[in-house]
Structure formats: C-alpha cells, structure tokens
C-alpha positions as CSV (number, residue, x, y, z in Angstrom):
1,X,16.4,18.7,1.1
2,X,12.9,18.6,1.8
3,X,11.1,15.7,4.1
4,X,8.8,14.5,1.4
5,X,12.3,14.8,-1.1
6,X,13.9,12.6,1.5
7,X,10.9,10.1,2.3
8,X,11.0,9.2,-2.0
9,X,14.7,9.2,-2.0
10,X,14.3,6.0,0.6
11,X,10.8,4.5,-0.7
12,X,13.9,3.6,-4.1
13,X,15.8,1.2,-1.1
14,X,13.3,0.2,1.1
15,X,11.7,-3.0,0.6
16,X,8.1,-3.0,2.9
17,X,7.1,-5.7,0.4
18,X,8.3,-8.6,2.0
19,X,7.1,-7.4,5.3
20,X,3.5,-6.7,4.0
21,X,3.3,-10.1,2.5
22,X,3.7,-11.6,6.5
23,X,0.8,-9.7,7.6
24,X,-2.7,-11.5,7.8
25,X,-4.9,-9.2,5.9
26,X,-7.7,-9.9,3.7
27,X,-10.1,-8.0,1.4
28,X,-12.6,-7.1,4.0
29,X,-9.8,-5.4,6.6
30,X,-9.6,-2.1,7.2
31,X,-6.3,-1.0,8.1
32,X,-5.0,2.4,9.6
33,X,-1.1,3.6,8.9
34,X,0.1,5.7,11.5
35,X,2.4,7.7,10.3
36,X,2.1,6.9,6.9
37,X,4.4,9.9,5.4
38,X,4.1,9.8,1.8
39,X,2.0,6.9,1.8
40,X,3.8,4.5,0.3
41,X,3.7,1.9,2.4
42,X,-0.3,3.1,2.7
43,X,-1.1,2.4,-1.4
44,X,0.7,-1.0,-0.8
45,X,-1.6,-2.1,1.8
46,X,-4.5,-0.9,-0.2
47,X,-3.9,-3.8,-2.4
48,X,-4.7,-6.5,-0.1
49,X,-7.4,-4.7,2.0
50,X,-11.0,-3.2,1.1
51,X,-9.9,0.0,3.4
52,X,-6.7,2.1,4.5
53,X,-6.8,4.9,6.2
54,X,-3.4,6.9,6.2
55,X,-2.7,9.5,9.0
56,X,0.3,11.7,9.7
57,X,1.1,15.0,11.6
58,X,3.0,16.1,8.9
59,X,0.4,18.2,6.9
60,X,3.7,18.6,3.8
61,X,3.7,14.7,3.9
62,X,0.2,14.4,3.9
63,X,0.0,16.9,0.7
64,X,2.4,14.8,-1.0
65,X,0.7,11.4,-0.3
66,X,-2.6,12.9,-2.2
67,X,-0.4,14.4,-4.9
68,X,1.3,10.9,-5.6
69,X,-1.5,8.1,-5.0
C-alpha cells in the first residue's frame, strides 16, 4: 500500500474535528500545517481561518493534497 492510500484509509477513523473546534482561530488567522500529508486536517482548518498554508516533505503527499482539495 501506498502512503497517500494509507493516510485516506485513516482520514475514514480519525476524528481531528473535535480537536479543531478547541483551537482559538478566527477568520483573520493564518495558520501553517506542518506536516500536513494529504491535507485533510489542512482543508478543515481552512474553514475557520482566512489562510492555511500546508507543508510536508513528502513531495507524493503533497501531489495528493492538490489532487484532492
């Protein structure tokens, strides 16, 4: 199985929801996701900030997050 395979396989279980919803952020943060991998987590945050800014050394990961969001 591929990495990107394996990080949608988990984005079905994982619940960042919850978590996200703790966070302080408004509409006029910019945020930066370190490691964002697919960028799941990354188009979540986008919803509750003007800016996010996703990053990972994974280039496949990377090519998957533009393909998907």
């Amino acid at each position: 199985m591929r990495l990107n395979e394996e990080y949608k396989r988990q984005s079905i279980w994982r619940d960042w929801l919850p978590f996200i919803k703790t966070l302080s952020i408004d509409k006029h943060n910019t945020l930066l996701d370190l490691g964002c991998g697919i960028g799941t987590v990354t188009k979540m945050l986008s919803k509750n900030a003007s800016h996010v800014i996703g990053i990972d050394f994974n280039n496949e990961l990377i090519q998957e997050a533009e393909q998907i969001n």
